[in-house]
C-alpha positions as CSV (number, residue, x, y, z in Angstrom):
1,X,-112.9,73.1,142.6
2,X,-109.9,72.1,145.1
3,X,-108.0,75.2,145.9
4,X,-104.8,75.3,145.7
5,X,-104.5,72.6,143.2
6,X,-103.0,72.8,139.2
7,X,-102.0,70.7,136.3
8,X,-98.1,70.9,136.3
9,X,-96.5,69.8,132.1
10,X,-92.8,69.4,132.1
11,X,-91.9,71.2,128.9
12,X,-88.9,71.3,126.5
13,X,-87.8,73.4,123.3
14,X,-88.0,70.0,120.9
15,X,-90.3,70.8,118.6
16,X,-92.3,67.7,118.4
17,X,-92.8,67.6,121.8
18,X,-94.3,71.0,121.5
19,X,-96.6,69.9,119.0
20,X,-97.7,67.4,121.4
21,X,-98.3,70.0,124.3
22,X,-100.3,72.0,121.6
23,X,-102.4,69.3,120.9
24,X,-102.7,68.1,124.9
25,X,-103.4,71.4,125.9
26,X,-106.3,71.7,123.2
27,X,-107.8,68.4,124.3
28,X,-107.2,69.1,128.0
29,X,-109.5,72.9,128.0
30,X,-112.3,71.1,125.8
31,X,-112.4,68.6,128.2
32,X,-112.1,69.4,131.7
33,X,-110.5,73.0,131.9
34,X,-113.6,74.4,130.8
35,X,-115.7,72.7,133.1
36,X,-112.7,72.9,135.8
37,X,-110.8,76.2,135.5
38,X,-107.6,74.8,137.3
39,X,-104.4,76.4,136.8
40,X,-101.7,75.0,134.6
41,X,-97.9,75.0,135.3
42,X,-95.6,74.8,132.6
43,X,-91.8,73.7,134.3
44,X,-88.7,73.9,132.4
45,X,-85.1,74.0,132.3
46,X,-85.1,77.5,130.2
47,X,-87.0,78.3,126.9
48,X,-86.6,81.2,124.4
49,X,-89.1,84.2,124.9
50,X,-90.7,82.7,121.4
51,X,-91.4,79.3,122.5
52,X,-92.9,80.5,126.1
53,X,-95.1,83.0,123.2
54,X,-96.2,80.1,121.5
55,X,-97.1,77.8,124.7
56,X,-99.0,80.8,126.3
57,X,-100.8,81.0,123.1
58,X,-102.1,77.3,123.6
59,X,-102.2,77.7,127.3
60,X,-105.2,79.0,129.6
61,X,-105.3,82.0,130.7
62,X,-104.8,81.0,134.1
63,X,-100.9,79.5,134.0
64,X,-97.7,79.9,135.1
65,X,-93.9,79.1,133.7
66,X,-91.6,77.8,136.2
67,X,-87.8,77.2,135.6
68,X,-86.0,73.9,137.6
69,X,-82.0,73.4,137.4
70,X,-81.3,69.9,136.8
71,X,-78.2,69.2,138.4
72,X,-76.4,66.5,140.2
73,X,-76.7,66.2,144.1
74,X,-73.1,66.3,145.5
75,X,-72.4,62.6,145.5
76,X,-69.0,61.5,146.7
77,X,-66.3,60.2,143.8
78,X,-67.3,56.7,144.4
79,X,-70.9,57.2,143.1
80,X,-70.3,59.9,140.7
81,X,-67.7,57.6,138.9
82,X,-70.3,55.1,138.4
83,X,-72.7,57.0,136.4
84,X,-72.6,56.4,132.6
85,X,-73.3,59.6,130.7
86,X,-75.5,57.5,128.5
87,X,-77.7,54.6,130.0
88,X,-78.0,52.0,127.5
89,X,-81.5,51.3,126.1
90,X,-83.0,48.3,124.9
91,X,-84.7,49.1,121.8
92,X,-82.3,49.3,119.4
93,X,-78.3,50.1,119.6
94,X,-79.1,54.5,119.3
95,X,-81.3,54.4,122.0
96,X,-80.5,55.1,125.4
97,X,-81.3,57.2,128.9
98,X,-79.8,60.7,128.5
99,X,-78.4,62.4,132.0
100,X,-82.0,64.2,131.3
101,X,-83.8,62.0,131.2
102,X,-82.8,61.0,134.6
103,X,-82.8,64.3,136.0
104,X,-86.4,64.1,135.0
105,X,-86.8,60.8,137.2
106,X,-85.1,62.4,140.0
107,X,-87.2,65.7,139.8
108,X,-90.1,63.1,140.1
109,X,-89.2,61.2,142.0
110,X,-88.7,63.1,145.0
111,X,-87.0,66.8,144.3
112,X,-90.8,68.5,143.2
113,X,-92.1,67.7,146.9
114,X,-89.1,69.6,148.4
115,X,-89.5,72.7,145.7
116,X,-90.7,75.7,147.1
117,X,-92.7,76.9,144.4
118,X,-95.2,74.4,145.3
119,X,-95.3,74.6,148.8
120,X,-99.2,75.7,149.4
121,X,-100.3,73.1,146.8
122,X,-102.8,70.6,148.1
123,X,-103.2,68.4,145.1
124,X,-101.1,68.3,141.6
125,X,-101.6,66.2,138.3
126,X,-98.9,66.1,136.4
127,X,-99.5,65.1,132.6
128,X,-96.7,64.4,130.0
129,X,-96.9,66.7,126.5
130,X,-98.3,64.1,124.6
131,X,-101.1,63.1,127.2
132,X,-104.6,63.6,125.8
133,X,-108.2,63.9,127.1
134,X,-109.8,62.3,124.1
135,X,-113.8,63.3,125.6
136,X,-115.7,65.3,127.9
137,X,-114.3,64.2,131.2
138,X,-117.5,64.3,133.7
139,X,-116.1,65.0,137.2
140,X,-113.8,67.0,139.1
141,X,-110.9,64.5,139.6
142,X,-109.1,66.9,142.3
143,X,-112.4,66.5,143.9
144,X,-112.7,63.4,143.5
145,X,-109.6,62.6,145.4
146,X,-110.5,65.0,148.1
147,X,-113.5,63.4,148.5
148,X,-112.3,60.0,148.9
149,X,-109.2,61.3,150.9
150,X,-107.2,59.3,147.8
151,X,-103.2,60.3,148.2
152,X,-102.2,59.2,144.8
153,X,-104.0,57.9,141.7
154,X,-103.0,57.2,138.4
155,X,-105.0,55.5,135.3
156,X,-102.9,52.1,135.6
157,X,-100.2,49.9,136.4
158,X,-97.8,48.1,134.1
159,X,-94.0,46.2,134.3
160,X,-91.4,48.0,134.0
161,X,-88.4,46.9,131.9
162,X,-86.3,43.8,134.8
163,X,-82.9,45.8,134.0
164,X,-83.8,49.3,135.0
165,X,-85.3,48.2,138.5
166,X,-82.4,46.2,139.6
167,X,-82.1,46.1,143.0
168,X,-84.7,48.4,143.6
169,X,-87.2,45.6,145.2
170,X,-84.6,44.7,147.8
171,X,-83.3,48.5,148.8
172,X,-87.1,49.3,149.3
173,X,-87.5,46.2,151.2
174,X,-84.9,47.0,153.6
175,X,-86.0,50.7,154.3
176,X,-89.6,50.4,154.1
177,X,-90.3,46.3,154.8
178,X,-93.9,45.5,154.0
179,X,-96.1,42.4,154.7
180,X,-98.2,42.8,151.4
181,X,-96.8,41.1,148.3
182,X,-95.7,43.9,146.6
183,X,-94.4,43.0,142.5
184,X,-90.8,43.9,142.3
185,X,-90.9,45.1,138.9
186,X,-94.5,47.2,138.7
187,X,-95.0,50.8,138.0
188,X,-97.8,53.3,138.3
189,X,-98.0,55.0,134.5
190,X,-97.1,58.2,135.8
191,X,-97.6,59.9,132.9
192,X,-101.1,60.8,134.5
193,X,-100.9,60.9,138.1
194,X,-102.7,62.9,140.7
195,X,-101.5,63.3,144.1
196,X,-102.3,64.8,147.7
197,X,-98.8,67.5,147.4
198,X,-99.2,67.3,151.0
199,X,-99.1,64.3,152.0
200,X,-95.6,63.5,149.8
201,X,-94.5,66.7,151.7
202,X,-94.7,64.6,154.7
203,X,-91.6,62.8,156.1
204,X,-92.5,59.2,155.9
205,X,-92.4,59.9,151.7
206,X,-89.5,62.2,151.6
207,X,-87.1,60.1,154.1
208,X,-87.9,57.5,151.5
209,X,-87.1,59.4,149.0
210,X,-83.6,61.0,150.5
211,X,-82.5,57.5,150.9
212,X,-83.4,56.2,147.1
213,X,-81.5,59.1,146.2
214,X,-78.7,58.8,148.3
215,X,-77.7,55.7,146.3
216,X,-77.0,57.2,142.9
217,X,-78.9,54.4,141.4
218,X,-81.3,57.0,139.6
219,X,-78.4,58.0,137.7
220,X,-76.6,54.4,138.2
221,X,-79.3,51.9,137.0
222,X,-82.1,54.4,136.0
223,X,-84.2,53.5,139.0
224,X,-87.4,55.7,137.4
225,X,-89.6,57.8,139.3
226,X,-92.6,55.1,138.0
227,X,-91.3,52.1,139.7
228,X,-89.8,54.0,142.5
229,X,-93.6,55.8,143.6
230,X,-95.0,52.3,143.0
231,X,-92.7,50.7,145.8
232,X,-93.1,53.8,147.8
233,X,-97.5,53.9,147.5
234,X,-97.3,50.4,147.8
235,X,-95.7,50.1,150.8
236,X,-96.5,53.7,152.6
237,X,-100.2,54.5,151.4
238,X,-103.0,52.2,152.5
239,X,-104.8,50.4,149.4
240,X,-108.0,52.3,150.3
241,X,-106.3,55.0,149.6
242,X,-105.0,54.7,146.1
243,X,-107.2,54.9,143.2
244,X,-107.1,54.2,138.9
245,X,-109.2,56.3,137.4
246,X,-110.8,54.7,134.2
247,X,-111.1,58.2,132.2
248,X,-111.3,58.8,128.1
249,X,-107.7,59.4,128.0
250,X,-104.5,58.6,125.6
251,X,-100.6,58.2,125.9
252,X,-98.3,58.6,123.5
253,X,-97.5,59.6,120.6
254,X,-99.9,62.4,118.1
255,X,-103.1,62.5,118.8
C-alpha cells in the first residue's frame, strides 16, 4: 500500500444516489478494499446523523466524513451578473446544470488541491456513487502509479458536449500554449481518476487553475472539471506520465 493515500466519494442526501454509493461501496470492498485496505472519504455539503448511520454501515471501517461549503468566490458584479442560476441542458427542455452542479466542477476542478484536509495526501481516487468494480481488481493501482511515477490516470477519454467548452480551448491556449495537438473539446472521464495530490498541489497546476477560475466561466458556460483537467494534463503533464487503466469497471447508472 501507498501511504497516505484514500478513495474520496462526493456524497449527497438523494436517495437514489445513496442507493448507488451502497451498491459502489459493496463492489468496491469485494474487489480491491479487501485486498487493499485504503481509506475511504465520504465529502459532503451536510447530511442528517441518519444518512451518515446508514453510509457508515456500507462503509469500511477505515473512513472518514468530511463537510465542504460550496460557495461562490467573490467575483466582481460584472461576472456575477452573468451567471444563470440554471445552465440550460441539452437533453430535453427540464434538464439543466444546477449552481451545484457547478460547485461540484469548481470543487474539482481546482478548490480540493487547495483544501487543507487533504494536505499530507500523496495519491487520491475519487469515484462517483454510482461507480462500480464489477471483478476482483488484481493490483494495487496507488501502486501502480507510484511505481510508474504516473501524476494522473483515469480509465478513458471521451468529447465533451461543443457548447459547455466554449472558449475553453483558446483561454488554455493563451495561459498554457502547447506544441502538441491537443483536441479542444476532449475530457478525461473523471468519474474514476487517480492522481499524485501532490503534484496538483504544485504551482504550475494551481496557477492554472486560479486563472480558469478567475473567469467565472465554470459558472458562466459550465467549463467542467473533465475538460478543464484534460487541457490542464494535456498540456502540463508529460504523456509518459499519464496513464488509462483498462480495469473491470462500470459508470452509471444501477448496477
Amino acid at each position: 500500500m501507498v501511504k497516505n493515500s484514500c478513495i474520496f466519494y462526493l456524497v449527497n442526501n438523494n436517495p437514489i444516489h445513496l442507493n448507488r454509493l451502497y451498491d459502489s461501496l459493496q463492489c468496491l470492498t469485494r474487489n480491491f478494499l479487501d485486498s487493499n485496505p485504503y481509506p475511504v472519504v465520504f465529502g459532503h455539503e451536510g447530511l442528517d446523523q441518519t444518512t451518515i448511520n446508514k453510509i457508515k454501515s456500507h462503509a469500511p471501517s477505515n473512513h472518514f466524513f468530511h463537510k465542504i461549503e460550496f460557495k461562490l468566490p467573490d467575483y466582481p458584479q460584472e461576472i456575477l451578473s452573468q451567471i444563470p442560476e440554471k445552465f440550460k441542458g441539452h437533453w430535453d427542455d427540464n434538464a439543466f446544470f444546477s449552481m451545484g452542479y457547478r460547485h461540484m466542477c469548481r470543487y474539482f476542478s481546482g478548490e480540493i488541491f487547495k483544501d487543507p484536509f487533504f494536505e499530507n495526501v500523496h495519491y487520491l481516487l475519487r469515484i462517483d456513487c454510482d461507480s462500480y468494480f464489477t471483478d476482483r481488481v488484481e493490483e494495487d493501482i496507488f501502486n501502480t502509479m507510484l511505481q510508474n511515477n504516473f501524476k494522473y490516470a483515469s480509465v478513458g477519454v471521451e468529447d465533451d458536449m461543443d457548447y459547455v467548452v466554449e472558449g475553453l480551448y483558446n483561454f488554455c491556449e493563451k495561459i498554457a500554449p502547447s506544441n502538441k495537438s491537443i483536441p479542444k473539446n476532449k475530457m478525461f472521464q473523471t468519474h474514476f481518476e487517480l492522481v499524485n495530490f501532490k503534484w496538483f498541489r504544485e504551482d504550475a497546476y494551481l496557477n492554472f487553475y486560479k486563472q480558469i477560475d478567475e473567469t467565472g466561466n465554470i459558472f458562466i458556460k459550465r467549463w467542467g472539471d473533465a475538460p478543464v483537467k484534460y487541457q490542464a494534463v494535456s498540456r502540463l503533464i508529460s504523456e509518459e506520465n499519464i496513464h488509462i487503466f483498462n480495469l473491470p469497471y462500470k459508470h452509471g447508472g444501477d448496477l
